[in-house]
C-alpha positions as CSV (number, residue, x, y, z in Angstrom):
1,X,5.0,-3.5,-0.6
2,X,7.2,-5.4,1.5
3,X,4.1,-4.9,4.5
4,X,1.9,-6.0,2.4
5,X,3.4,-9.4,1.1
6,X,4.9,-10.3,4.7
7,X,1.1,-10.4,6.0
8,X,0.5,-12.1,2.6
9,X,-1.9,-9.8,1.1
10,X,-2.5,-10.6,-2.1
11,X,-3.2,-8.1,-5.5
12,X,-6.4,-9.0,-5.5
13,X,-7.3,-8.0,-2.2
14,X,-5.4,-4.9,-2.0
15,X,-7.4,-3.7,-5.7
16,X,-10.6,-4.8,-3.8
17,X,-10.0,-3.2,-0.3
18,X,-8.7,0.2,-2.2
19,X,-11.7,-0.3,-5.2
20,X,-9.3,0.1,-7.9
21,X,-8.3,-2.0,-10.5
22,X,-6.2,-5.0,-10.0
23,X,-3.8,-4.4,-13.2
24,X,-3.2,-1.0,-11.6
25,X,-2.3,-2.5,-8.0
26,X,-0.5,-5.4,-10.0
27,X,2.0,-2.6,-11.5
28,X,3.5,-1.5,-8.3
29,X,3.1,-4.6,-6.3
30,X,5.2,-6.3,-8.5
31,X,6.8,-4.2,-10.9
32,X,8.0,-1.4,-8.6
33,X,6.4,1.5,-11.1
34,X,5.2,4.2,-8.2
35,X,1.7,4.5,-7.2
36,X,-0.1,8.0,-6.3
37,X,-0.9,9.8,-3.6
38,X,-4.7,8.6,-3.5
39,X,-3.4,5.2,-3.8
40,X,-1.2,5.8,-0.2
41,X,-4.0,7.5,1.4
42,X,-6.3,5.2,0.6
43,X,-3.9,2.0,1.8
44,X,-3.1,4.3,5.4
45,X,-7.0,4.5,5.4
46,X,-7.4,0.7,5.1
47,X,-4.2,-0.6,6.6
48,X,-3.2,0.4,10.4
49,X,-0.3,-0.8,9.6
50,X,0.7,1.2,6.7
51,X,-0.1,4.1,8.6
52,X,2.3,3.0,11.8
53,X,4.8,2.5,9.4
54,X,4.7,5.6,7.7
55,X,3.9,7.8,10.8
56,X,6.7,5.8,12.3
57,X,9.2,6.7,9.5
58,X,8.6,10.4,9.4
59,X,9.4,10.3,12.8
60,X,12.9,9.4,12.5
61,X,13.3,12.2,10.2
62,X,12.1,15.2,12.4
């Protein structure tokens, strides 16, 4: 989430870029509660940088 609010992308445009509700983007934007898998695809399908970030951290870990 940190991404997301440092290229201040609101909520609203996350639960409208991903087409899912914006109560269910609200709960782990701001209250930390985990999101699902389809969730993370669909943000690395959306967001390049999501993806770099993630590709970038499984990386380190090989």
């Amino acid at each position: 989430m940190k991404l997301l609010r440092k290229r201040k992308i609101t909520t609203k445009q996350v639960a409208r870029d991903l087409n899912i509700a914006v109560e269910r983007a609200r709960n782990w934007y701001y209250k930390d509660t985990g999101m699902t898998a389809l969730d993370l695809l669909r943000m690395m399908q959306k967001y390049e940088f999501v993806r770099e970030a993630i590709d970038g951290s499984l990386s380190l870990e090989v």
